[in-house]
FIGU-108758 format. One record per residue (C-alpha): x negated, y negated, z negated; residue in one letter. Coordinates in pm, 1 decimal, padded with zeros to 6 digits. Layout:
<site px="X" py="Y" pz="Z" res="a"/>
...
This chain:
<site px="00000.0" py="00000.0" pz="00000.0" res="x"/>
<site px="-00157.2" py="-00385.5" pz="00067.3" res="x"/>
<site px="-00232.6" py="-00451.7" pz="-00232.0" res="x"/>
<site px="-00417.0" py="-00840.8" pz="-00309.6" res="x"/>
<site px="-00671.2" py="-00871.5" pz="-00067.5" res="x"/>
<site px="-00449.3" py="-00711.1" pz="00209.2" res="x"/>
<site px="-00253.7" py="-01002.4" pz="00186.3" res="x"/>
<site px="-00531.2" py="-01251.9" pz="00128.3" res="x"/>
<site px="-00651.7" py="-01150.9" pz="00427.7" res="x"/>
<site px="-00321.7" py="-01155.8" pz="00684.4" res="x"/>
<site px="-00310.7" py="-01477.8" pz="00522.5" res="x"/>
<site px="-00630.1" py="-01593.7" pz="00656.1" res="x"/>
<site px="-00480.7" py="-01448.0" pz="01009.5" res="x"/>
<site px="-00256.3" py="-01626.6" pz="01016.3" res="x"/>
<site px="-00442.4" py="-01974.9" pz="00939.5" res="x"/>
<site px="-00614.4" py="-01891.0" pz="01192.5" res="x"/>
<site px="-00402.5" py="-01728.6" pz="01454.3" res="x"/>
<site px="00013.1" py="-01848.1" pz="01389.4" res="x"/>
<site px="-00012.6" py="-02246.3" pz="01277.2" res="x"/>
<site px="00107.3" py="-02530.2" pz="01464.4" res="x"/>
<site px="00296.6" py="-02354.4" pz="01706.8" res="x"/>
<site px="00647.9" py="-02426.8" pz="01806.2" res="x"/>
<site px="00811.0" py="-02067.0" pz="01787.4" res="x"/>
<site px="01009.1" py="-01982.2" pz="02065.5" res="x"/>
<site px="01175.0" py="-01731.1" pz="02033.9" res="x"/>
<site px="01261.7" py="-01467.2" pz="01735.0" res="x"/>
<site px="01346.2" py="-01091.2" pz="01793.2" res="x"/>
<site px="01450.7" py="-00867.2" pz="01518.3" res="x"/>
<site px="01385.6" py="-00491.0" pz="01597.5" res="x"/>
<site px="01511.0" py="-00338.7" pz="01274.2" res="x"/>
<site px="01734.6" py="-00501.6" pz="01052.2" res="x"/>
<site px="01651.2" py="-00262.1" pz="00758.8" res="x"/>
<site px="01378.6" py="-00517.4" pz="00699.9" res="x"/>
<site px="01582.4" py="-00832.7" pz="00623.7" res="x"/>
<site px="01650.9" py="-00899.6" pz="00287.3" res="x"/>
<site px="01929.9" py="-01192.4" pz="00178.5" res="x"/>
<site px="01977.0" py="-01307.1" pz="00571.5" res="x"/>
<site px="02088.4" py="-01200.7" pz="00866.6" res="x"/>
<site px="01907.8" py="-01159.8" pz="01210.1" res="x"/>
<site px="02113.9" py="-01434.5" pz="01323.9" res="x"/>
<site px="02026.1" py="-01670.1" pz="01094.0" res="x"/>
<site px="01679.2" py="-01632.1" pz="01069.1" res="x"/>
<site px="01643.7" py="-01701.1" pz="01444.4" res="x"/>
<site px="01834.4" py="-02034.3" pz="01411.1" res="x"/>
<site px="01555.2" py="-02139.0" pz="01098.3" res="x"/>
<site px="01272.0" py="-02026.3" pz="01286.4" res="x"/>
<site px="01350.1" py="-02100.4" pz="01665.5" res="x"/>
<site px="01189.9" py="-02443.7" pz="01781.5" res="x"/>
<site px="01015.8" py="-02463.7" pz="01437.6" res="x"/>
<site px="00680.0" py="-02383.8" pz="01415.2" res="x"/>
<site px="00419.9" py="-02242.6" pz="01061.6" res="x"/>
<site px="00281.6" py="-02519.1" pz="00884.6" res="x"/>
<site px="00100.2" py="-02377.9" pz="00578.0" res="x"/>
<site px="00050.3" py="-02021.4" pz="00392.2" res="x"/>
<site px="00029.9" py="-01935.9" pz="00022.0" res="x"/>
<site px="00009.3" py="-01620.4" pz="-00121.5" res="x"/>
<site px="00127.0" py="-01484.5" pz="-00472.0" res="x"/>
<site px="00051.5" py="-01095.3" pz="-00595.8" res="x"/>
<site px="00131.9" py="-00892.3" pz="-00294.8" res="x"/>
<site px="00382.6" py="-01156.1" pz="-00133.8" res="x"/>
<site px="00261.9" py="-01373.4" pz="00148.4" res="x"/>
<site px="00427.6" py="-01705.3" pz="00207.7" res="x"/>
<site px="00434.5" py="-01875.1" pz="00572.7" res="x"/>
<site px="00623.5" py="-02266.5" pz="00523.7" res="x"/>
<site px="00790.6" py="-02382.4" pz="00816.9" res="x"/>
<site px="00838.2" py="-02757.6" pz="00958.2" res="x"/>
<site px="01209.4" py="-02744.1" pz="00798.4" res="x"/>
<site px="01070.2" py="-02691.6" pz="00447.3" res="x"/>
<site px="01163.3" py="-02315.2" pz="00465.4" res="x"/>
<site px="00894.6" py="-02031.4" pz="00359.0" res="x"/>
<site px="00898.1" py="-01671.0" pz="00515.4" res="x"/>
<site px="00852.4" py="-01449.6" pz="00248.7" res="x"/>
<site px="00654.6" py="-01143.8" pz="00337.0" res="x"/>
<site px="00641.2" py="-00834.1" pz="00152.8" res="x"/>
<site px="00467.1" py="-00529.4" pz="00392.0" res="x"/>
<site px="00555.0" py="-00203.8" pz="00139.6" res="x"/>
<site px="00345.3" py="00073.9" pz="00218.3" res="x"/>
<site px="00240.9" py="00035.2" pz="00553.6" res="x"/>
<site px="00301.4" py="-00320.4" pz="00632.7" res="x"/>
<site px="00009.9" py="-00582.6" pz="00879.0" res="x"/>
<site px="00047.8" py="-00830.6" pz="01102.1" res="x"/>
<site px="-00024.2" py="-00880.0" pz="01483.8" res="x"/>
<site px="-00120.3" py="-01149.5" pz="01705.3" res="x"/>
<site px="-00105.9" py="-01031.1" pz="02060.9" res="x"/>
<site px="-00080.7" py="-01243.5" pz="02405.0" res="x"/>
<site px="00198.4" py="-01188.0" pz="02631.9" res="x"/>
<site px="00214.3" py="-00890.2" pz="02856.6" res="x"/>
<site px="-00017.3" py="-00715.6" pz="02541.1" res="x"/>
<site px="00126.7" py="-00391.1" pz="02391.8" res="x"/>
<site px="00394.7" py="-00355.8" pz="02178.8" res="x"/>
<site px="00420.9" py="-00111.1" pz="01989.0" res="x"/>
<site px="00710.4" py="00134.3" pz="01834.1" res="x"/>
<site px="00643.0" py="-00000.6" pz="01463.2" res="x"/>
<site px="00706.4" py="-00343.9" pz="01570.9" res="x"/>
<site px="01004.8" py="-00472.6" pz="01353.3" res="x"/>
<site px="00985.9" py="-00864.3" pz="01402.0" res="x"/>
<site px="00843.2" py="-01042.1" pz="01698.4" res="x"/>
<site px="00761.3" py="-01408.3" pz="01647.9" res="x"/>
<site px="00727.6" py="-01540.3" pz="02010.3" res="x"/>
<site px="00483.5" py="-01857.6" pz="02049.0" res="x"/>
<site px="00486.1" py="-02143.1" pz="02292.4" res="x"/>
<site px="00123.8" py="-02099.4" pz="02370.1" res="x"/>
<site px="00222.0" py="-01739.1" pz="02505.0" res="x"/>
<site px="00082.5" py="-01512.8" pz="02250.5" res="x"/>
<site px="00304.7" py="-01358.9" pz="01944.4" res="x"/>
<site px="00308.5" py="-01283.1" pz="01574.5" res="x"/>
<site px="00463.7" py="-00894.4" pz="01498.8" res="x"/>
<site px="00544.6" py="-00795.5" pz="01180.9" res="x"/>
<site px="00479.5" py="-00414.6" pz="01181.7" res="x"/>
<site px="00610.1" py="-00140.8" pz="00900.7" res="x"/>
<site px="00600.0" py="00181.2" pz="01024.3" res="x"/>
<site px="00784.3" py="00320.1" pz="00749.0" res="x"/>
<site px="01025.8" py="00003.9" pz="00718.3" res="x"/>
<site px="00928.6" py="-00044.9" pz="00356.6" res="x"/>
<site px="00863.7" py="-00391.5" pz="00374.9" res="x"/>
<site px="01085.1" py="-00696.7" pz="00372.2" res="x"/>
<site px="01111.0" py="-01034.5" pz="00566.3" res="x"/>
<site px="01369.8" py="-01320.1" pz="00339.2" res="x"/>
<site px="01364.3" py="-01664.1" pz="00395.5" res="x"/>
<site px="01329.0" py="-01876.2" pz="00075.6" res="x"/>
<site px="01308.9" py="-02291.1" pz="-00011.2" res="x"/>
<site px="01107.2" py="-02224.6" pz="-00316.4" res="x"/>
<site px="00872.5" py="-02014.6" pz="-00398.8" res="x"/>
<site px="00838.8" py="-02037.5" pz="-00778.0" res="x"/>
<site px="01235.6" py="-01997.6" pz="-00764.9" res="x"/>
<site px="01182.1" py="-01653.0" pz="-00568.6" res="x"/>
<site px="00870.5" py="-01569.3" pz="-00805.7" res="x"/>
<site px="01088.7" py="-01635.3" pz="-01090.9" res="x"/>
<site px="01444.2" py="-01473.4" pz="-00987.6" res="x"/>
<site px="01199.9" py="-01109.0" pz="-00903.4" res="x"/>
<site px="01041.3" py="-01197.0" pz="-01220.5" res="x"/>
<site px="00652.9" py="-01145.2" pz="-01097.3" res="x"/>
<site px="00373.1" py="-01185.6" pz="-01370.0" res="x"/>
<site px="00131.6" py="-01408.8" pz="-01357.3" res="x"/>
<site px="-00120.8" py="-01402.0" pz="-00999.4" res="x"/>
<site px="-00415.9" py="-01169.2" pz="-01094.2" res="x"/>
<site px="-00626.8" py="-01399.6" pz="-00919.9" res="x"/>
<site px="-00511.2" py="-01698.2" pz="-01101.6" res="x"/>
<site px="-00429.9" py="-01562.1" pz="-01496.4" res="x"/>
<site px="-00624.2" py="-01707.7" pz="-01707.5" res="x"/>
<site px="-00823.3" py="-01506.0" pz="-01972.8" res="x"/>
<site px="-00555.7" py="-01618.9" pz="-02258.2" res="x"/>
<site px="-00260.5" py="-01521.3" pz="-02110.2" res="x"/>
<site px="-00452.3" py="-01131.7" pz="-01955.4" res="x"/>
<site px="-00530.7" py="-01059.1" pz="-02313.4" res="x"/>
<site px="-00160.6" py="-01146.7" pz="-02430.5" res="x"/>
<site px="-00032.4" py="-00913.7" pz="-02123.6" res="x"/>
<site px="-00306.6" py="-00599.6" pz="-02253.4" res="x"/>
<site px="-00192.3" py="-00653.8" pz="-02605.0" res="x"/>
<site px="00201.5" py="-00696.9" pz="-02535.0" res="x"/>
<site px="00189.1" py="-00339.1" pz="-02361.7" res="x"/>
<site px="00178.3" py="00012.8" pz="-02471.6" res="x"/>
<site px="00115.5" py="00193.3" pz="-02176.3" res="x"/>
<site px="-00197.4" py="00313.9" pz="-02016.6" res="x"/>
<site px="-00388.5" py="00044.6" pz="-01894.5" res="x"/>
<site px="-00375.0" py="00181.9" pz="-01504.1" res="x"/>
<site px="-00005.0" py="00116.6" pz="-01553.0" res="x"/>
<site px="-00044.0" py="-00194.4" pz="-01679.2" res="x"/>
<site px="-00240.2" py="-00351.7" pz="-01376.1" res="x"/>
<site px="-00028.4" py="-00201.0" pz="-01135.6" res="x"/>
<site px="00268.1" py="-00325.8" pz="-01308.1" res="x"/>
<site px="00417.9" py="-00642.7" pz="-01064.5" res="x"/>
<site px="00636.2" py="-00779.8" pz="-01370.2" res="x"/>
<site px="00338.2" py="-00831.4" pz="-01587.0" res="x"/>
<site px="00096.5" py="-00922.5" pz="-01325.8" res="x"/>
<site px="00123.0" py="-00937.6" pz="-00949.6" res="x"/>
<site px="-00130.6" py="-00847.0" pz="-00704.3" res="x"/>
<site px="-00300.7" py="-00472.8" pz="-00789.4" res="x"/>
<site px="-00204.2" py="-00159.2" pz="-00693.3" res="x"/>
<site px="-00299.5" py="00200.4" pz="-00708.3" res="x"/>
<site px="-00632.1" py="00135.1" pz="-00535.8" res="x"/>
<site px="-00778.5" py="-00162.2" pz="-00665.1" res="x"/>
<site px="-00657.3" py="-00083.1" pz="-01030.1" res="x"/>
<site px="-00924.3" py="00240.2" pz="-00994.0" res="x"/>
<site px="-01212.9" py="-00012.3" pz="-00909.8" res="x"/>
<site px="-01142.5" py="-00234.1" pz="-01200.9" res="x"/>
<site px="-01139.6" py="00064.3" pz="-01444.5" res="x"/>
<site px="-01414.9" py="00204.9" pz="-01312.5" res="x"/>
<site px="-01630.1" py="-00144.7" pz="-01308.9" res="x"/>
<site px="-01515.8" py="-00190.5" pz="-01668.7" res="x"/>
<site px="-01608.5" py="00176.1" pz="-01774.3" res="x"/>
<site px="-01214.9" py="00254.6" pz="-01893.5" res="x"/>
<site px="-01048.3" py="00548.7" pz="-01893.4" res="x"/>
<site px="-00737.0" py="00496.9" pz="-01668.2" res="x"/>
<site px="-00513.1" py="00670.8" pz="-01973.6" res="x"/>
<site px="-00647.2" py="00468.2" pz="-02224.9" res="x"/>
<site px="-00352.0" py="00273.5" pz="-02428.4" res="x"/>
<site px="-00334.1" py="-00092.8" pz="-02317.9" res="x"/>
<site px="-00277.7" py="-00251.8" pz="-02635.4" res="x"/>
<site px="-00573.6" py="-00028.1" pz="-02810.7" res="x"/>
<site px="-00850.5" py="-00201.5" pz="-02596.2" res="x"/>
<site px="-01057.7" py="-00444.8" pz="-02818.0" res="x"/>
<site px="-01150.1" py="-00788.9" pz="-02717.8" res="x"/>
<site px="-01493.2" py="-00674.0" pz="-02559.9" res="x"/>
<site px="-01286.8" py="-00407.7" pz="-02349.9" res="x"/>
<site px="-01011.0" py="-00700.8" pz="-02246.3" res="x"/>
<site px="-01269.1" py="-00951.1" pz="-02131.5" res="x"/>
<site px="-01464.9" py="-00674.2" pz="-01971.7" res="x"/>
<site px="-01155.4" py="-00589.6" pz="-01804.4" res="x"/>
<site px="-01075.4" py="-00962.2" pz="-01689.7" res="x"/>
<site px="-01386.2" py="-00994.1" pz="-01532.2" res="x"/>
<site px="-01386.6" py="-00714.4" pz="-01306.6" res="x"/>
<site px="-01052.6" py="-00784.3" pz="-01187.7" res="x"/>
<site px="-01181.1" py="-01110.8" pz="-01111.3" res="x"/>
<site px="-01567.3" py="-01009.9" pz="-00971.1" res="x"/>
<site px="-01365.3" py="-00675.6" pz="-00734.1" res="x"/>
<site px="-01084.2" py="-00855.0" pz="-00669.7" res="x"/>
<site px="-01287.4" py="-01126.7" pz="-00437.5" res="x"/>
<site px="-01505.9" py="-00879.6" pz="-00309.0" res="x"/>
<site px="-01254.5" py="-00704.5" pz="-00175.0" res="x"/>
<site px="-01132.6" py="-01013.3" pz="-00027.0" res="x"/>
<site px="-01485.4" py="-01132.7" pz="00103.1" res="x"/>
<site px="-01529.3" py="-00752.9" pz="00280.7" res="x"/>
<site px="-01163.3" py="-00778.3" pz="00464.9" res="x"/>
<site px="-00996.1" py="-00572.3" pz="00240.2" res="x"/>
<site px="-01153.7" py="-00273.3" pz="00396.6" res="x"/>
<site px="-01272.3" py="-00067.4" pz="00036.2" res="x"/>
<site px="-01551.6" py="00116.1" pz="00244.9" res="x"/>
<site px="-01702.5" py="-00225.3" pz="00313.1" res="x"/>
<site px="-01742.1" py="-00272.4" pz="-00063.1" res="x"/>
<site px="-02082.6" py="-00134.8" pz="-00218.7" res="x"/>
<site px="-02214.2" py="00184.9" pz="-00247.1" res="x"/>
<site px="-02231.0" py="00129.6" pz="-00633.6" res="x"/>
<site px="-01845.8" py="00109.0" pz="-00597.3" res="x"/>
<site px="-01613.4" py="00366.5" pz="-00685.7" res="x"/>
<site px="-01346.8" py="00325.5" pz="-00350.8" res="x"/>
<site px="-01625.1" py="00449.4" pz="-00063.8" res="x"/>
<site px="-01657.4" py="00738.3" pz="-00288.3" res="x"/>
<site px="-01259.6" py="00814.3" pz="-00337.6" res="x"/>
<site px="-01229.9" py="01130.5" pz="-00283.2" res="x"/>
<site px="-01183.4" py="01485.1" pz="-00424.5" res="x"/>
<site px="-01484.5" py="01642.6" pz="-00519.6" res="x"/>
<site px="-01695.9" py="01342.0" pz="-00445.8" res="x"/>
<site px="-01972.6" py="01237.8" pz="-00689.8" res="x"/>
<site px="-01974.6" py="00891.0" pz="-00881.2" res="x"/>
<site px="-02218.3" py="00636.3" pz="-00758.3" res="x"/>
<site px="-02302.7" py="00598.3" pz="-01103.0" res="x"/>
<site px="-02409.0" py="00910.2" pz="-01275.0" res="x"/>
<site px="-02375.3" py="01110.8" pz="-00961.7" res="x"/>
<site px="-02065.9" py="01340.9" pz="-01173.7" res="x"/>
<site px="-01808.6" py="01525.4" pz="-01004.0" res="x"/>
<site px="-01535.8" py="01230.4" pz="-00975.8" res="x"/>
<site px="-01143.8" py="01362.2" pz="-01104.7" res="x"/>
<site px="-00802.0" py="01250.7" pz="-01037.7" res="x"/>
<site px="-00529.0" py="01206.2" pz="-01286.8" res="x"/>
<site px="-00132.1" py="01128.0" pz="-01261.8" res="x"/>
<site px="-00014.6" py="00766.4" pz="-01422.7" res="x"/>
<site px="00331.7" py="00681.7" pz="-01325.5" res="x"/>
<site px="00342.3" py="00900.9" pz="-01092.0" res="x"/>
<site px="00028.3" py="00759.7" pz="-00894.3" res="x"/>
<site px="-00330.5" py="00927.6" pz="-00902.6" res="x"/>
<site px="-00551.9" py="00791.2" pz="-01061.5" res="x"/>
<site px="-00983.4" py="00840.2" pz="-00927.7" res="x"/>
<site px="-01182.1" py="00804.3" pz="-01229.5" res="x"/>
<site px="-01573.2" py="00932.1" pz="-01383.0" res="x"/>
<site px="-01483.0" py="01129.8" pz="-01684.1" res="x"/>
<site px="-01845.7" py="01090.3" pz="-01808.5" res="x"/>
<site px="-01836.9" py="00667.7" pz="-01678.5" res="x"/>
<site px="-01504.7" py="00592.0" pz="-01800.1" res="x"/>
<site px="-01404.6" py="00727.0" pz="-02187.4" res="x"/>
């Protein structure tokens, strides 16, 4: 699933491929993907409009349009974006199709139509109404520690929890453990203050990286756990036998002799 610096970086596409372009036309492939509004009316905000500005918050990416609307994109498990000339490919997964003046396009594609497209006027109403924690990019230590403490679950399950901070998943969560030398079952609100601010600051330091290396995790360092995320694969570390465990539902990589 995109997790943070997925959507960090189709943000940066989109600076750099989608603004200041009068959109002409809009074509919705699959409904399913519309959330709050229907096909209809999202042409008539969109058409002769063009993308002014992006934000992003947790795993949401925000595009603002010229009539002080924002396209809210979620992309679920399989979610990207596309920015293809005319006459390019299109392909089976493509579920929106922005259509530029300049002759090139914008696709929204979600194979497994687990994402979903609203249109929204304010983003900290939207944040607030799906009641998203904090940005784990933007927390401040404070407030983390208060989020740790406030929880009893396992830590992994904290992180990946949107409602008490937005942005990590099942894959970065791993990295931050594993950086911070904590057991992905260990109790949230058992970790001491060294453990918390340990914690903080890999989220933080793996968090950019990720960003900085496209999002792709075998881009990141060999002394990172993700190029190594496998079964049976050794830690960079100690050189162990890696294992996997279940938290919510979602497994977790860990070092058993790295992460206590």
């Amino acid at each position: 699933m995109p997790e943070l610096p997925d959507v960090q970086t189709y943000k940066r596409y989109v600076d750099a491929t989608s603004l200041h372009q009068q959109i002409q036309t809009v074509t919705v492939r699959n409904r399913r993907i519309l959330k709050g509004i229907s096909a209809s009316k999202l042409k008539s905000k969109l058409q002769r409009r063009c993308f002014q500005s992006t934000t992003r918050y947790g795993k949401y990416l925000f595009v603002k349009t010229n009539n002080n609307y924002w396209l809210a994109l979620h992309f679920g498990m399989t979610g990207f974006l596309k920015y293809f000339k005319n006459g390019g490919k299109s392909g089976p997964h493509d579920r929106l199709i922005i259509a530029f003046e300049n002759g090139y396009n914008l696709a929204y594609v979600c194979q497994r139509l687990l994402g979903a497209l609203r249109l929204v006027t304010s983003i900290d109403n939207f944040i607030s109404d799906i009641r998203l924690g904090p940005d784990a990019l933007n927390v401040d230590f404070e407030r983390f520690k208060k989020i740790l403490q406030e929880s009893r679950g396992a830590i992994k399950s904290t992180l990946m929890n949107q409602k008490r901070l937005a942005g990590i998943g099942n894959i970065y969560s791993d990295e931050i453990l594993f950086q911070s030398n904590v057991h992905p079952e260990t109790i949230s609100n058992k970790l001491n203050h060294e453990q918390i601010r340990k914690i903080y600051h890999n989220m933080v330091k793996v968090l950019i990286k990720a960003i900085e290396r496209q999002a792709d995790p075998n881009k990141l360092p060999n002394s990172y756990l993700l190029p190594h995320r496998q079964k049976k694969k050794s830690c960079p570390r100690c050189n162990g036998i890696l294992k996997t465990t279940k938290v919510i539902g979602r497994t977790a990589y860990f070092c058993p002799n790295c992460q206590t």
